[in-house]
C-alpha positions in Angstrom: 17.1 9.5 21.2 14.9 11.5 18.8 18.0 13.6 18.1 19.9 10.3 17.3 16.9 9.2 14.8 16.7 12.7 13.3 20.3 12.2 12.5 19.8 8.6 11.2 17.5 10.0 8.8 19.6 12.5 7.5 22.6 10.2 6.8 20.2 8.3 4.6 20.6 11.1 2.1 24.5 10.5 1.2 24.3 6.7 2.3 21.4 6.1 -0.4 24.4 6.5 -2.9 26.8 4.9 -1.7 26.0 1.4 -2.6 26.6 1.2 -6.6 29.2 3.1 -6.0 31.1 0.5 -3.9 30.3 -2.2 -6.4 32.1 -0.1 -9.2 35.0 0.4 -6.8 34.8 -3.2 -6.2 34.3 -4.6 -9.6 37.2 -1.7 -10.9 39.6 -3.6 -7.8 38.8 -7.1 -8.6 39.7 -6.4 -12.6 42.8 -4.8 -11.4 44.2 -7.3 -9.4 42.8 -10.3 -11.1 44.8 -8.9 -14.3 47.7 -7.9 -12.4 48.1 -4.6 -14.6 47.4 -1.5 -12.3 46.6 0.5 -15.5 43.8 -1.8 -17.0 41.8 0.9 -18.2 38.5 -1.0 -17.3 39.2 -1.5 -13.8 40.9 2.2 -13.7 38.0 3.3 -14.8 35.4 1.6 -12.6 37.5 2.6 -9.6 37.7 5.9 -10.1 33.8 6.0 -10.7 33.3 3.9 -7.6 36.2 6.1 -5.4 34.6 9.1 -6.7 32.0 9.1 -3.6 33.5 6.5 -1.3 36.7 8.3 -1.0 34.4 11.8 0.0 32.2 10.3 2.3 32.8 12.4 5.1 32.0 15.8 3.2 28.8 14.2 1.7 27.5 13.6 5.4 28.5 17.3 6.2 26.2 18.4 3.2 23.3 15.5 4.3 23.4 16.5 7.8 23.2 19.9 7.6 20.3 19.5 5.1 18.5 16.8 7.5 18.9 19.0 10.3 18.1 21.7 9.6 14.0 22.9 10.2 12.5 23.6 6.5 15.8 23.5 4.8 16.9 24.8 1.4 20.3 25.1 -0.4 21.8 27.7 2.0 21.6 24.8 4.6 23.8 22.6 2.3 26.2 25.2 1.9 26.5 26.0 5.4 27.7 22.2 5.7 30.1 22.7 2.9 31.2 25.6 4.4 32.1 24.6 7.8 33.8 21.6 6.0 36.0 23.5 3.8 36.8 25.9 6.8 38.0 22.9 8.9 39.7 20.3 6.9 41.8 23.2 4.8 42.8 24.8 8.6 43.9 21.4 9.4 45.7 20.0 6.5 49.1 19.0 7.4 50.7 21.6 4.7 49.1 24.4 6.9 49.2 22.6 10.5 53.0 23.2 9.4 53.0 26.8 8.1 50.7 27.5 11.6 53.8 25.8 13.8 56.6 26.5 11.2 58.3 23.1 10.9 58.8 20.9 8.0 55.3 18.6 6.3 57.3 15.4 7.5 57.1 16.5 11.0 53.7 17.1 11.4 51.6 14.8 13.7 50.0 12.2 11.3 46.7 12.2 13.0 46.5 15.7 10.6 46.2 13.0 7.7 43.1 11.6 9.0 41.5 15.0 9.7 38.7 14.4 6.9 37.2 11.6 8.9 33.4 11.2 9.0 33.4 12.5 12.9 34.7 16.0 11.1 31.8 15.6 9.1 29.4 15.0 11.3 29.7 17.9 13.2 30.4 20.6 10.3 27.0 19.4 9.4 25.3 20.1 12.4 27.0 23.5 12.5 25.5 24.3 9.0 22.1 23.3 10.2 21.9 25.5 13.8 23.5 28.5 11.9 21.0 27.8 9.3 18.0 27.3 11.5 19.3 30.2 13.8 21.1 33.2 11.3 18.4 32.3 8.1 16.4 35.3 9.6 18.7 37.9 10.8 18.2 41.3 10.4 21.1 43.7 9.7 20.8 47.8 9.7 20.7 48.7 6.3 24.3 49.8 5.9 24.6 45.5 5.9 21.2 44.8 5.0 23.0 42.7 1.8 24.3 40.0 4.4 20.9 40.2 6.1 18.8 36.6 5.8 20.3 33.8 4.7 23.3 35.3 3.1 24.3 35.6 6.5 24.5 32.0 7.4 27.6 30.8 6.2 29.5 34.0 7.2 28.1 32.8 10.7 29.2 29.2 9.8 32.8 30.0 8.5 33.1 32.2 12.1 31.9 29.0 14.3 34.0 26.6 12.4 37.2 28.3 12.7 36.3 27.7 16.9 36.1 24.4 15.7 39.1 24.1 13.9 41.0 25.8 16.8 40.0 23.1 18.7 40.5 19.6 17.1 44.0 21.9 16.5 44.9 20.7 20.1 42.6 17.9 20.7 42.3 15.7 17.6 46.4 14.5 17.9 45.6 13.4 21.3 42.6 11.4 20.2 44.2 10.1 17.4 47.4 9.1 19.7 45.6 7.3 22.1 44.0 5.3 19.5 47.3 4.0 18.6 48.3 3.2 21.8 46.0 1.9 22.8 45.8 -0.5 19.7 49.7 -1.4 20.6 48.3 -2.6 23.9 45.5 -4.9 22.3 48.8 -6.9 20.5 49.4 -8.4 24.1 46.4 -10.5 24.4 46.1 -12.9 21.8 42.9 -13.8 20.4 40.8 -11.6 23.0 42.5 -8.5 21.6 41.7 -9.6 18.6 38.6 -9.7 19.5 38.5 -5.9 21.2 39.8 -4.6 18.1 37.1 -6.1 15.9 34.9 -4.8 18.5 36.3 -1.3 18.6 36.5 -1.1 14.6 33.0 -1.2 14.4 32.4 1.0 17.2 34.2 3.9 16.0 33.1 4.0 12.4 30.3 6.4 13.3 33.4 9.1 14.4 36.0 7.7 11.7 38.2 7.1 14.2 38.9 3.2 13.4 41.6 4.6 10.9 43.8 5.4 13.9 43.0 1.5 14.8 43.4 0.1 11.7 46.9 1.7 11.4 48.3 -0.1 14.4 47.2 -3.9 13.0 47.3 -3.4 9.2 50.3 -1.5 8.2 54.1 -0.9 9.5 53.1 1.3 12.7 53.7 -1.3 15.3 55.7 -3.8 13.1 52.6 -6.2 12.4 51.5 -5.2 8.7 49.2 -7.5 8.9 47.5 -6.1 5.6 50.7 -5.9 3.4 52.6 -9.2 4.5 49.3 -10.8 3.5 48.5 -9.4 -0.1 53.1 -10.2 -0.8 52.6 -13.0 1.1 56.2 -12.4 3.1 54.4 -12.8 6.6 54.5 -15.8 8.7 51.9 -18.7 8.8 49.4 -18.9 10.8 49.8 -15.5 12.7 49.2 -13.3 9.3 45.6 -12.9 8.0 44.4 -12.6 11.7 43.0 -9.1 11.8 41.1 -9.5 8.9 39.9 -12.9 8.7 36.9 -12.4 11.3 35.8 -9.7 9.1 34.3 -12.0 5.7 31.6 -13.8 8.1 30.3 -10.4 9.5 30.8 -8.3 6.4 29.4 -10.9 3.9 26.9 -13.0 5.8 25.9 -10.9 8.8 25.3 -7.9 7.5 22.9 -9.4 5.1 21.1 -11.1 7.7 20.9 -7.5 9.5 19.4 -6.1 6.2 16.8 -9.1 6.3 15.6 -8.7 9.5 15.0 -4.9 9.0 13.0 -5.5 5.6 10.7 -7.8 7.5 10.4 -5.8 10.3 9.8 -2.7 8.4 6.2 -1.3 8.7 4.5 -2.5 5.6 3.5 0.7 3.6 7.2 1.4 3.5 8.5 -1.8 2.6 9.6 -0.9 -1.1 11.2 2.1 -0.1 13.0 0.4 2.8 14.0 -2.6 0.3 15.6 -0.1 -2.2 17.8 0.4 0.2 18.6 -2.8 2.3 19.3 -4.8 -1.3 21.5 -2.8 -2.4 23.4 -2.4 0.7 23.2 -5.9 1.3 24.8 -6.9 -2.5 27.7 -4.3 -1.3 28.3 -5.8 1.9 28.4 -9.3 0.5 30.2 -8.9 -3.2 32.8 -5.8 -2.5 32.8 -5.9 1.5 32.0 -1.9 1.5 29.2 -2.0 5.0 29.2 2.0 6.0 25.8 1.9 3.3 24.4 -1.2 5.5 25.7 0.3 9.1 24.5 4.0 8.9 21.2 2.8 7.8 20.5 1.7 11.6 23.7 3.3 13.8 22.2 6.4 14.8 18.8 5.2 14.1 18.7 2.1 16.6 22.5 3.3 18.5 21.9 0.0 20.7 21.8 -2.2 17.9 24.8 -0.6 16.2 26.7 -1.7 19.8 25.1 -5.4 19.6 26.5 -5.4 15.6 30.1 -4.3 17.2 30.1 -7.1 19.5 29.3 -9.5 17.3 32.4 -8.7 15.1 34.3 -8.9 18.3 32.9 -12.1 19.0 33.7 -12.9 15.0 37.4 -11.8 14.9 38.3 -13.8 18.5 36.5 -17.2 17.2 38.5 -16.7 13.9 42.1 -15.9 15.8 41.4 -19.0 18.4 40.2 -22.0 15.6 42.7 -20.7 14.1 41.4 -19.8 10.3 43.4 -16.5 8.6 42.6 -14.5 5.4 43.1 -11.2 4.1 42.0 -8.5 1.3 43.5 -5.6 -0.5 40.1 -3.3 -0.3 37.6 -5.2 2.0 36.3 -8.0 3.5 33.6 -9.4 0.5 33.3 -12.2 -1.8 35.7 -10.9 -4.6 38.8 -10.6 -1.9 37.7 -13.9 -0.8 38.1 -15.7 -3.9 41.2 -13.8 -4.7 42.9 -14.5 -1.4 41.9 -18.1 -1.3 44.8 -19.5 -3.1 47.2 -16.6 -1.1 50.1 -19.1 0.8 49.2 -16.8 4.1 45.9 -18.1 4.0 44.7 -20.9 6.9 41.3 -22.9 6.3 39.5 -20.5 4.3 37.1 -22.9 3.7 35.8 -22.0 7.3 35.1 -18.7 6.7 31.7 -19.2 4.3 30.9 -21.7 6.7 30.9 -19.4 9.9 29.0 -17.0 7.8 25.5 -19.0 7.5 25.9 -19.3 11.2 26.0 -15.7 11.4 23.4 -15.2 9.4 21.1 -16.4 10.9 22.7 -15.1 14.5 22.0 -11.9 12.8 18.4 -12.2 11.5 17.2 -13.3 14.5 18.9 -11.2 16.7 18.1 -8.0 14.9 14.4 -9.3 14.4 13.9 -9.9 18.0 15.4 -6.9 19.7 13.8 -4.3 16.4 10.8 -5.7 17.3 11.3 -6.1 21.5 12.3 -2.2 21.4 10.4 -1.0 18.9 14.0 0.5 17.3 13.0 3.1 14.5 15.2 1.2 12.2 14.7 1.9 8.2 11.0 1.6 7.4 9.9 2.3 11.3 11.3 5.5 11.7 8.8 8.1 13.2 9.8 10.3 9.7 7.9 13.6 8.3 4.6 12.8 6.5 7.1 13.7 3.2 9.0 10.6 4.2 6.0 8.7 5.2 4.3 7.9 1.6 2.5 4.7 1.6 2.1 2.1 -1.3 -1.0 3.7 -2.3 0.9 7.0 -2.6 3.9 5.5 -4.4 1.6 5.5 -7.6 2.3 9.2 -7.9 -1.0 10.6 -6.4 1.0 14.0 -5.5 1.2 15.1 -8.8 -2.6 13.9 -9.5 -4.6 17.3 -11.3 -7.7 16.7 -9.0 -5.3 16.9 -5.8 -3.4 19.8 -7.3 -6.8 21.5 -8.0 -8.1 20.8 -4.5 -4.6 22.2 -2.7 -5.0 25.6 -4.8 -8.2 26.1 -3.8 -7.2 25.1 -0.2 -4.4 27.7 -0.5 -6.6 30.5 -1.8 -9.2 30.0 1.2 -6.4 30.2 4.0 -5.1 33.2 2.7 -2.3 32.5 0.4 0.9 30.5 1.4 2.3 33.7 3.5 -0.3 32.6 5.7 0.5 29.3 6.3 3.8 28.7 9.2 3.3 25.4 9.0 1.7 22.0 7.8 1.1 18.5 8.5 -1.3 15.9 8.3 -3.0 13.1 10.4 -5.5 10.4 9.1 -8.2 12.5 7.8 -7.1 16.4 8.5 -4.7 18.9 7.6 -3.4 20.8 10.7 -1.8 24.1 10.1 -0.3 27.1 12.1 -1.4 30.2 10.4 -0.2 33.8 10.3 -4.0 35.1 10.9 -6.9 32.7 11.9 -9.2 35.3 10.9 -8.7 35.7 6.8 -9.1 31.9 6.9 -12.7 31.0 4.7 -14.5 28.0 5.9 -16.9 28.5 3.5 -14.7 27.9 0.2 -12.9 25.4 1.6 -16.2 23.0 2.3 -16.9 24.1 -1.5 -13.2 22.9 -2.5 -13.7 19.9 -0.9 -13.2 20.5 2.9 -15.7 18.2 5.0 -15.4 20.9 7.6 -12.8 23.4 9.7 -11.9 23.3 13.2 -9.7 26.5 14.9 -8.6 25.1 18.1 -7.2 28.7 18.9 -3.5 30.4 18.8 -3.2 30.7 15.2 -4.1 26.7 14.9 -6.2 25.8 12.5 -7.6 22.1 11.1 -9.1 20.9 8.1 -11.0 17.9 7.5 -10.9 16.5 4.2 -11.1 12.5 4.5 -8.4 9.4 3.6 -6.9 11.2 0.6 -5.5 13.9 3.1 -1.8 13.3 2.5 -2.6 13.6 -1.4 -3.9 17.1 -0.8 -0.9 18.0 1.7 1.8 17.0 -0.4 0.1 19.2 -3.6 0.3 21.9 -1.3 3.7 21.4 -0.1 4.7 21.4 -3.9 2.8 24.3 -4.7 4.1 26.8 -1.3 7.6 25.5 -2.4 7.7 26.5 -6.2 7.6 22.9 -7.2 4.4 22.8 -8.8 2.3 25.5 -10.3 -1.1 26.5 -9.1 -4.5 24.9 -11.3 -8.0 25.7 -11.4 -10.9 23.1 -11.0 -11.1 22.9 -14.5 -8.0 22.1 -15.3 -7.5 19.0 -12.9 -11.3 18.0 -12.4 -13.7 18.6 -9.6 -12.6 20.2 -6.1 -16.2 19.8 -5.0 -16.6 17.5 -2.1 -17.2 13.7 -3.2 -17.2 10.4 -1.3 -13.8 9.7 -3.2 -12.5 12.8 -1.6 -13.8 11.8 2.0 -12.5 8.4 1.9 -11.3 6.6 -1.5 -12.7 4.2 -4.7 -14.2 0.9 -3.1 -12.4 -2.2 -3.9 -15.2 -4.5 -4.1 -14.2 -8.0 -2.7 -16.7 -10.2 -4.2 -17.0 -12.4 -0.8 -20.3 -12.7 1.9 -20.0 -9.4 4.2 -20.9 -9.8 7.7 -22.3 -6.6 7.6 -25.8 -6.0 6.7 -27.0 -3.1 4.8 -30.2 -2.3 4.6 -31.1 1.3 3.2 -28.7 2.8 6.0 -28.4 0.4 8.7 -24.3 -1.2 9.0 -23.8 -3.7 11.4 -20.7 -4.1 13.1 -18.5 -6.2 14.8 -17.5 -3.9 18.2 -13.6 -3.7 17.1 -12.3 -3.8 20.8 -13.3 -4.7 23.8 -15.1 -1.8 26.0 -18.4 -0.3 26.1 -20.5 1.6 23.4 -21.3 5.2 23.4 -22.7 7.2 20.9 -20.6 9.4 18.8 -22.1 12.4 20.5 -19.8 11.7 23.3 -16.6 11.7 21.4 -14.5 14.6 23.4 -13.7 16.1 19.8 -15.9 18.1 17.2 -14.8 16.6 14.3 -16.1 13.0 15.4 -19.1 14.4 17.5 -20.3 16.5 15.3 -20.2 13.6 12.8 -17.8 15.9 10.1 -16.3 13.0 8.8 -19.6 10.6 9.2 -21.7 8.9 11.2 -21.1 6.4 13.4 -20.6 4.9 17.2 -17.5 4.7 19.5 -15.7 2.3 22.0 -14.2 3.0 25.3 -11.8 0.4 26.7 -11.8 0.1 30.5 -9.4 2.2 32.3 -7.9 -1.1 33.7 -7.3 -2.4 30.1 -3.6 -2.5 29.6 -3.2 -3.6 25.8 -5.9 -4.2 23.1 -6.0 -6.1 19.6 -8.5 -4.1 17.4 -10.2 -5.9 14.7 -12.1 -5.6 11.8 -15.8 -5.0 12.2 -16.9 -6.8 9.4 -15.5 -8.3 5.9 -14.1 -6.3 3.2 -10.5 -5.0 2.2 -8.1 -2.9 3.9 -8.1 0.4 2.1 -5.5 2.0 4.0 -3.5 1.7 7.2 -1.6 4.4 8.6 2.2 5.1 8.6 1.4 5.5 12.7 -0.5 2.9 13.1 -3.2 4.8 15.2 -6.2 3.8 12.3 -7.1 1.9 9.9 -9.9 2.0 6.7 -11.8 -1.1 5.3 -13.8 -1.1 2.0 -16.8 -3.6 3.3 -18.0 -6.1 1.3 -21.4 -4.2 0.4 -19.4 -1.2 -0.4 -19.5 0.5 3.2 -16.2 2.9 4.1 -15.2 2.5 7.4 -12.7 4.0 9.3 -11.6 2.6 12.8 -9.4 5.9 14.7 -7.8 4.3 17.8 -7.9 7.0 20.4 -7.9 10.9 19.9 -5.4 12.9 18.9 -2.5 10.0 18.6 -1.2 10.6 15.1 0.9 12.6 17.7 2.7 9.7 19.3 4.0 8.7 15.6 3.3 5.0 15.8 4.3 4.5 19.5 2.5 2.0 21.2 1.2 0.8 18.3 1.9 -2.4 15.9 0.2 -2.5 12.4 -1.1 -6.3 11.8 -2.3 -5.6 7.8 -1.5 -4.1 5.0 -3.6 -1.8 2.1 -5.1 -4.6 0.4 -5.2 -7.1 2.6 -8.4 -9.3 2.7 -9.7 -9.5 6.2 -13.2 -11.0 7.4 -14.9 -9.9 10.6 -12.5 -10.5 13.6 -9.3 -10.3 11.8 -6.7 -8.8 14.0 -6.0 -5.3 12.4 -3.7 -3.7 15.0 -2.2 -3.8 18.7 -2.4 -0.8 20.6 -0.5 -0.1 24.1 -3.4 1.8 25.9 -1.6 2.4 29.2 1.0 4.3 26.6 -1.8 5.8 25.1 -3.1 7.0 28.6 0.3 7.9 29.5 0.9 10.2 26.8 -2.2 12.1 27.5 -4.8 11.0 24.8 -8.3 9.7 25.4 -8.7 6.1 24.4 -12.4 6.4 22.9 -12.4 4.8 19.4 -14.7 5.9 16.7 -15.8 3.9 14.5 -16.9 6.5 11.5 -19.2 5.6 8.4 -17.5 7.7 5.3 -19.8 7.4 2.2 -22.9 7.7 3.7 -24.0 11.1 5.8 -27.4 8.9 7.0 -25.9 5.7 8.0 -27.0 3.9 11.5 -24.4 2.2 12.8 -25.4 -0.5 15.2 -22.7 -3.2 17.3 -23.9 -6.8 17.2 
């Protein structure tokens, strides 16, 4: 499954495109055919720009795939993809399938003109990616040393893909004929095979493989031509427009309702950056009737609910065969073709069609919304990502290119010994966790003076830095400056690197309403924020809470017979920031108090399993107010104590106390 999700991810890259695009392909086809002159430079033009991507989809998930594949990738990943692309699809072109079996173009098994299928694609790019991850350091004697490294990897990737191509050489005309059999077959049943072709269209997107299908019901293979007798309107009433019409309540009302239900399921830090996405997928779906930008948002991210989308268009295409209601398009199944082919002589009760769709709709939304949020699918916005992918709302305002963060990450960089040092870097709630070269060049001392609240070396080259809240901030300024994107600064130039409450936590929001807590000199009061028993800090199996790095404070461990637990907040104040894994969360208190509630140790690791987020940064709460659910048998499961700290971060002399 993670493989699947890792792959989801990287199809975002390409897919992120792909929606204006299909609305200028759209808009360019509606002009054309509402004009009826095929040279209307407008509608040529907006075509073109639209086509431009759409028509080379499968080559830009070869070049996304490879890149979101890939461990630490560069450009020589994306050329790999490219690479192994070229290598295939030219092998395989019907022009040299016939030089290769020396017969004429006409004779060449048409399955070779459906080679550059997103399938193809697919796995070019996940060539690129293991030959980059594998060949990037190879070491050649020096007679070769030029194609050491990376220039290696696409030599490696042209050598694997020529396999490849050797293959689908043999293999892809029997796919491809089966396909159309198979789809011959389908013409027997009525509307049930109907029905299993809308089912299978869907189904095989992912592998571009429904062209094969398409073929058989749309165009002259099997004598139906369901598409062109349509659009002429020479076909016969009541039988033409059937393989199409189920597709305008999925494609324009479904879909949507999909998008919907993953916006409002989406964890709520990334719910701009998921919206970016669903909108403008959503208007494609619905205006043009383009869907791959709405369907490989979730298909390899949540596979089962790409299967439950497929049925449904089964389920779709039978009810519209049965009633019966028939409709076609020229380019896809939205609201332009719609209005174009309502006046077409072919088309039956197209007034239906609009209707069906609010009932799908809502089919939709609630379906996805309950089985999201049943299975906890990793769909857009819930994806376990890399902290890169993970920025909050807070860190939307641009905080990684912030002169006091920059500062701090120099300074970081120069007391670990230089970015040769560092192998790799991440971050949890308050710490930077690193794998470094040499543990021993590492200086605890200048980091505490750049800011650090304190340094941890588990052992093995691992090495952890406390810093506070702000921690991503500092990560991603390093990132930027170990990968050229950002230059290093001194403390003068970007402000202080000195430690600071705002570097161990973040400004108070002050709330202006009664606190529950009570402050007086150092004494906070709390709420206890689950149920369990108290135990001093002390007892916290991990320095960085026992020895009260971060602050003081008191912890909470739940019974071992506790199953589940809602946490809440301790006391009134604002939610200053909830994790992307939902494992804690910091409140600004009323009186001004920083508090951070860390459910468990070590379960930034389990990347929001087991846990649901109930607020958002900013949210008001007042003592009691559910802040998160936590599945502590999951937590158990996964190895990782259940003891939750509560940690005071603004004041080193606090007393906590639990009322």
């Amino acid at each position: 499954m993670k493989f699947f999700q890792r792959l989801g991810r990287s199809l975002m890259l390409p897919v992120a495109v792909l929606p204006v695009a299909a609305i200028l392909s759209g808009l360019g086809y509606w002009i054309l055919t509402a004009t009826g002159n095929d040279t209307n430079i407008a509608g040529v033009f907006l075509k073109t720009a639209g086509s431009a991507l759409l028509d080379h989809l499968p080559i830009l998930f070869a070049i996304g795939v490879s890149i979101g594949m890939a461990t630490k990738p560069d450009g020589t990943s994306a050329l790999a993809g490219l690479v192994s692309w070229l290598t295939v699809t030219t092998l395989l072109d019907p022009e040299n399938v016939a030089l290769f079996k020396d017969i004429d173009v006409a004779q060449v098994n048409p399955a070779f003109d459906q080679i550059e299928n997103v399938f193809v694609g697919i796995i070019c790019g996940l060539i690129g990616a293991w030959t980059y991850d594998h060949f990037k350091d190879t070491k050649l004697p020096d007679a070769l040393s030029f194609f050491s490294g990376k220039r290696s990897v696409a030599i490696v990737t042209a050598g694997i893909s020529l396999v490849l191509a050797l293959v689908l050489f043999f293999v892809w005309p029997l796919v491809f004929g089966g396909l159309v059999a198979f789809g011959e077959f389908i013409l027997t049943l009525g509307p049930v095979g109907v029905g299993i072709y809308g089912f299978l269209n869907r189904l095989l997107i992912p592998f571009g493989l429904h062209h094969a299908l398409n073929s058989v019901f749309w165009f002259d293979v099997a004598g139906i031509n369901d598409l062109n007798n349509f659009l002429d309107a020479s076909g016969t009433y009541g039988e033409t427009g059937q393989y199409m019409a189920g597709f305008f309540p999925i494609m324009m009302f479904g879909l949507p309702g999909a998008a919907l239900a993953m916006y409002t399921t989406a964890k709520t830090s990334r719910r701009k950056i998921a919206a970016g996405v669903l909108l403008s997928s959503a208007i494609a779906s619905f205006f043009v009737g383009v869907t791959e930008p709405l369907e490989f948002s979730f298909m390899f991210l949540a596979p089962g609910l790409y299967v439950v989308h497929a049925l449904f268009t089964g389920i779709s295409m039978a009810i519209t065969a049965a009633l019966p209601v028939r409709m076609g398009f020229g380019f896809s199944a939205g609201l332009l073709d719609l209005g174009l082919g309502w006046v077409n002589p072919m088309a039956e009760n197209p007034w239906a069609l609009p209707v069906m769709g609010v009932f799908w709709f809502v089919v939709y939304f609630l379906s996805f919304r309950f089985i999201i949020r049943r299975f906890d699918l990793k769909t857009i916005g819930r994806e376990d990502g890399d902290p890169e992918d993970e920025t909050s709302e807070d860190a939307a305002g641009g905080a990684t290119g912030d002169a006091k963060y920059l500062a701090t990450a120099t300074a970081f960089l120069a007391a670990l010994g230089g970015r040769e040092n560092i192998l790799d870097l991440e971050n949890c709630a308050t710490r930077l966790r690193m794998q470094v070269a040499d543990a021993s060049v590492v200086d605890e001392a200048a980091l505490k003076q750049a800011g650090a609240a304190g340094t941890m070396k588990p052992g093995r080259g691992s090495v952890q830095v406390i810093y506070g809240l702000n921690v991503q901030f500092v990560k991603d300024a390093m990132d930027d400056l170990m990968s050229g994107r950002a230059q290093p600064v001194s403390a003068s130039d970007g402000g202080s690197a000195s430690v600071s409450a705002d570097a161990a936590s973040g400004s108070a929001d002050e709330a202006g309403a009664v606190a529950t807590a009570t402050r007086t000199t150092h004494l906070v009061r709390l709420r206890q924020a689950l149920e369990g028993t108290a135990v001093p800090l002390a007892d916290v199996p991990d320095p960085t809470f026992a020895q009260e790095i971060m602050g003081p404070g008191i912890a909470v461990q739940p019974p071992e017979d506790l199953a589940d637990a809602v946490v809440i907040a301790p006391a009134a104040g604002t939610v200053q920031h909830v994790f992307d894994t939902g494992h804690a969360v910091a409140l600004t208190l009323d009186d001004g108090t920083e508090v951070l509630v860390h459910v468990g140790l070590d379960t930034v690791a389990m990347q929001g399993r087991g846990f649901e987020t109930l607020v958002a940064t900013g949210d008001r709460v007042v003592a009691g107010t559910p802040l998160l659910h936590v599945d502590l048998a999951a937590v158990r499961a996964d190895g990782h104590p259940t003891i939750t700290p509560i940690v005071v971060l603004n004041d080193k002399d606090a007393a906590v106390e639990l009322v």
